[in-house]
C-alpha positions in Angstrom: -11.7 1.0 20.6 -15.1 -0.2 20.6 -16.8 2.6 18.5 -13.9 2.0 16.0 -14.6 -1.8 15.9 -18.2 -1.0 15.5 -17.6 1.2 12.5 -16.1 -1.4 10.4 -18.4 -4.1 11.6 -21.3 -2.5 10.5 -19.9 0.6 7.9 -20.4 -0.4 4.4 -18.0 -0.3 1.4 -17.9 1.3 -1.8 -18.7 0.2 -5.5 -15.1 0.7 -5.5 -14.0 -1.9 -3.3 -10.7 -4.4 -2.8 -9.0 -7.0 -4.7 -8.0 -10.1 -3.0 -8.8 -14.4 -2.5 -11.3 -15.3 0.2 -10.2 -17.8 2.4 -13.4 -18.6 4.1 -15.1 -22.0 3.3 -18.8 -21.1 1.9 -21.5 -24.0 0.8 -20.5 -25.7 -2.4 -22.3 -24.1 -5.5 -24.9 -26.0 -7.9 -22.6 -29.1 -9.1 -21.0 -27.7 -12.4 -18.0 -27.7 -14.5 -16.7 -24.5 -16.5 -15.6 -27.0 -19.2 -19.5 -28.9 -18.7 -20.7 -25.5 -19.2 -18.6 -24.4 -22.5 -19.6 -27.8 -24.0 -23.4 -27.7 -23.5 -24.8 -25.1 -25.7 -27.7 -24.6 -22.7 -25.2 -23.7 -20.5 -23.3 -21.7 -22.8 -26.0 -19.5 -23.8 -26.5 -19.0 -20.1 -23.2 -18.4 -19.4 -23.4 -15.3 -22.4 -26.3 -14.1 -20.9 -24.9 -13.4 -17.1 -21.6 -11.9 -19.2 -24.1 -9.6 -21.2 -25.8 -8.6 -18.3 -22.2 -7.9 -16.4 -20.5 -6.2 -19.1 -23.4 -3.7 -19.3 -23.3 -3.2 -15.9 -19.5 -1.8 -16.1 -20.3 0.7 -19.1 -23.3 1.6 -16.5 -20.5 2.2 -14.2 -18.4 4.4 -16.2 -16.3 1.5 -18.5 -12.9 1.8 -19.3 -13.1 5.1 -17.2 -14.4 2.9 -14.3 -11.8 0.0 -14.9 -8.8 2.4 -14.8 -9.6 3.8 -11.5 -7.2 4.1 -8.9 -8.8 5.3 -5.8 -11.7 6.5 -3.9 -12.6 9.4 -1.9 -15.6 9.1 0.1 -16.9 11.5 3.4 -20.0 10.5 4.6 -22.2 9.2 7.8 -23.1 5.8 9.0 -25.9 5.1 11.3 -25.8 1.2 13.2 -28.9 -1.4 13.3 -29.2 -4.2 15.5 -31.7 -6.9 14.6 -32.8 -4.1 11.8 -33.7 -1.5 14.3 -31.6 1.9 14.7 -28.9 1.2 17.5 -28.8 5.0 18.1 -24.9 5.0 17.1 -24.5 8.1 14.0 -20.6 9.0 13.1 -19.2 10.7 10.4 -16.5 9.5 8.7 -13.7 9.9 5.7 -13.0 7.1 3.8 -9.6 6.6 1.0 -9.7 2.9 -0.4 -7.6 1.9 -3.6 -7.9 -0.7 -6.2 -6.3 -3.0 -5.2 -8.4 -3.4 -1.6 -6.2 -1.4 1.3 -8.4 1.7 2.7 -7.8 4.4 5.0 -10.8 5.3 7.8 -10.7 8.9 10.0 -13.5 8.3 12.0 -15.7 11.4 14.1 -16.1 15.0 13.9 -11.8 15.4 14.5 -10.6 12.5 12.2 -8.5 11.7 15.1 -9.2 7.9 15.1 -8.3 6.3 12.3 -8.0 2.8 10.8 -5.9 1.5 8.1 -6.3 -1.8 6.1 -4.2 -3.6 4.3 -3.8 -7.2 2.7 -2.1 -8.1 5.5 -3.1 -6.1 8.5 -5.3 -4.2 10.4 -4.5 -1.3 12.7 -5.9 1.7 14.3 -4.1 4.7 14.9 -5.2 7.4 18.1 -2.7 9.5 20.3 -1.7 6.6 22.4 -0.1 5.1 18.9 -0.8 2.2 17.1 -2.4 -0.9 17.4 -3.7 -4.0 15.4 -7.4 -4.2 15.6 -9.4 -7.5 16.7 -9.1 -10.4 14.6 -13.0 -10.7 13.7 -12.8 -6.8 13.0 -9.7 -8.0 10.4 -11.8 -11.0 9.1 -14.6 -8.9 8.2 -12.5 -6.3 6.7 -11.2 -9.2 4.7 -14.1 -11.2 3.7 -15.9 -8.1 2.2 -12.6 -7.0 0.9 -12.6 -10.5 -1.4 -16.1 -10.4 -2.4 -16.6 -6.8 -3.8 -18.1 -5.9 -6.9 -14.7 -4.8 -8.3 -13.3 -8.1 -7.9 -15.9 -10.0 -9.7 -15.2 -7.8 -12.3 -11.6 -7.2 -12.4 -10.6 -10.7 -11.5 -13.0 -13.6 -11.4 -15.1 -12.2 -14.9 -11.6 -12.5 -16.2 -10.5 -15.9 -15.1 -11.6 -18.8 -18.0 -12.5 -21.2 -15.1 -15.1 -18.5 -13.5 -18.7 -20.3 -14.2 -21.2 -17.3 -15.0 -24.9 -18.2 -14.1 -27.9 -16.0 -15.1 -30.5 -16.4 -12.8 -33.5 -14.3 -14.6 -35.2 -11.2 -12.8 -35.9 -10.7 -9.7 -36.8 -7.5 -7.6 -34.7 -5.7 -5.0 -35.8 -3.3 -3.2 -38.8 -2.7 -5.4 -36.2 -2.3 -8.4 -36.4 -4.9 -11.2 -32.9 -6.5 -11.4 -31.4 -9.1 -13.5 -29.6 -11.2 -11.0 -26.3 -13.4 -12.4 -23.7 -15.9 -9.7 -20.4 -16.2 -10.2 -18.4 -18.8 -9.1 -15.0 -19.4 -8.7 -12.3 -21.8 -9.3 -11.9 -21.6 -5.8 -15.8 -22.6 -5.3 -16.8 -19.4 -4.2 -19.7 -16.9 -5.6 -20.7 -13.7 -5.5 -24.3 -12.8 -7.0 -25.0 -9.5 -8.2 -29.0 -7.7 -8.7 -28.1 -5.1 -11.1 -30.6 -2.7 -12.7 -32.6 -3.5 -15.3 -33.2 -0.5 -16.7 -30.3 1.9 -15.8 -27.5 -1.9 -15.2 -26.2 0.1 -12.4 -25.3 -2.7 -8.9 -28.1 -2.7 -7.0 -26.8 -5.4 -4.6 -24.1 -7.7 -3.9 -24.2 -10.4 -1.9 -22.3 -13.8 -0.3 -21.8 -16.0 1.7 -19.8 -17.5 4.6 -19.6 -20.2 7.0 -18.4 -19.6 10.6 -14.7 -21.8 11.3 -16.1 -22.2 14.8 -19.3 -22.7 14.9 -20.1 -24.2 11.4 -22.9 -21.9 10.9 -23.8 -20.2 7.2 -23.4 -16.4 7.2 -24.8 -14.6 4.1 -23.6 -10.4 3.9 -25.0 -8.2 1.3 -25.0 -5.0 0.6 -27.8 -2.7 -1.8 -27.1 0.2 -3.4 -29.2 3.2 -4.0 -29.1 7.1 -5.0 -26.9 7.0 -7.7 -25.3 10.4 -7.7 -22.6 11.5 -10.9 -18.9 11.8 -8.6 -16.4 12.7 -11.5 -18.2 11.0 -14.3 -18.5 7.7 -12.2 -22.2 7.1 -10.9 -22.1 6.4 -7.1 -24.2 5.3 -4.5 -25.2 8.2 -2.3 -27.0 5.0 0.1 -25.5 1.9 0.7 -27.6 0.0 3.1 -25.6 -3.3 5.0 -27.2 -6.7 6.2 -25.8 -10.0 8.0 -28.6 -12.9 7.4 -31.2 -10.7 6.4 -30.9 -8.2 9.5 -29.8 -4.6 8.1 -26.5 -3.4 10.2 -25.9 -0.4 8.9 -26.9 2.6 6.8 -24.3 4.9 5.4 -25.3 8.2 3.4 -22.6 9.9 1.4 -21.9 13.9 1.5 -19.1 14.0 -1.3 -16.7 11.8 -2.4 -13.8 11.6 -5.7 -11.9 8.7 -7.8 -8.6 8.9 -8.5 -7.6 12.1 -5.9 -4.0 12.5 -4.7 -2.9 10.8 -2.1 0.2 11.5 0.3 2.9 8.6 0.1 2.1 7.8 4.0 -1.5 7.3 3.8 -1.6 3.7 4.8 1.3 4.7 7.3 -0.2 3.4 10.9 2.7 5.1 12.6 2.8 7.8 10.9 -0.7 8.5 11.2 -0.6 7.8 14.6 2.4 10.5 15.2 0.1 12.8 13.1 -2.9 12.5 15.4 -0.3 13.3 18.8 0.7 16.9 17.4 
């Protein structure tokens, strides 16, 4: 149980990630209005600059190929960082996540443990059955889940009340990026570095504050290695951090978008009657 709730603590998603609301309270954005910014032409012209900047990123991606995607295949390996140092903990792992968020995990060499997200739950399936997986294990699953590329793209870019903001260039990771917020109706933002030469992601990161102990959290996640997976490009590196200390490393063998998938793939109890035989 522990190596499966340290894989999803740390493992990092996809380009290809879920679509879904955040429900965890964040520090308010820079006081503005969508209608404030539609009537000043300052703020317009800013506003068409961060949409230029993400509408070339999703023909970077693949465009209307991209957007009609349905799934995900990924196989790969994660390695764990504490305080940005290696924790020593390497597993290989098989990863199915769809559009619309939910993701199946087969974790080490057997793929005999195996999580399954969903909107509304969590579970992990071995030989002794299944069972939900710990709540902050869910709440990750879930923040990350909301605050994917995809879902900037797919819902907030789409939504009139979104406020785009471009924020100029900036490096990441010795890239030059052209790095653009967007904020929600629901006050909450994702900001985006993407390429400034290729507009491929190059990172993606938010923020979060902690119900208990009030605390900000900021997760992001960079991108590197673009590989060609079935036309799509695709991180072959996706590199995780929690307030600027990496987590996690993950390093892709192989993957595929839109593959078949069996009708009980985010089946917890069928999977775990699977694993028993």
């Amino acid at each position: 149980m522990k190596t499966r709730a340290w894989f999803f603590l740390i493992a990092a998603g996809m380009i290809l990630s879920g679509v879904a609301t955040r429900a965890c309270a964040q520090d308010e954005p820079p006081a503005q209005s969508t209608a404030g910014q539609a009537s000043d032409p300052t703020g317009d012209a800013n506003a068409k600059k961060a949409r230029a900047v993400l509408d070339a990123m999703v023909k970077a991606l693949g465009g209307d190929q991209w957007l009609a995607l349905s799934n995900v295949y990924i196989e790969g390996r994660v390695s764990g960082y504490y305080q940005g140092k290696p924790t020593g903990m390497i597993m290989n792992y098989r990863q199915w996540r769809m559009t619309n968020g939910d993701e199946r995990v087969e974790l080490g060499k057997k793929h005999d443990d195996i999580e399954i997200f969903t909107a509304g739950n969590c579970w992990e399936a071995t030989y002794k059955g299944k069972k939900a997986l710990p709540k902050d294990v869910c709440e990750d699953y879930q923040r990350r889940r909301a605050h994917s590329i995809d879902v900037a793209v797919r819902q907030w870019l789409q939504n009139p009340k979104t406020i785009l903001i471009d924020e100029g260039q900036t490096l990441s990771e010795r890239h030059l990026t052209d790095q653009v917020t967007l904020i929600s109706a629901e006050n909450e933002s994702i900001t985006i570095q993407v390429d400034a030469d290729t507009h491929l992601p190059r990172s993606r990161t938010f923020q979060w504050r902690d119900p208990l102990y009030k605390d900000k959290n900021e997760e992001r996640e960079e991108y590197d290695d673009y590989h060609p997976v079935d036309g799509i490009p695709t991180p072959y590196s996706v590199t995780r951090f929690h307030n600027g200390d990496q987590t996690s490393q993950r390093y892709v063998f192989k993957g595929g978008y839109n593959v078949l998938l069996p009708p009980d793939m985010l089946n917890a109890d069928a999977a775990a009657a699977a694993v028993k035989k």
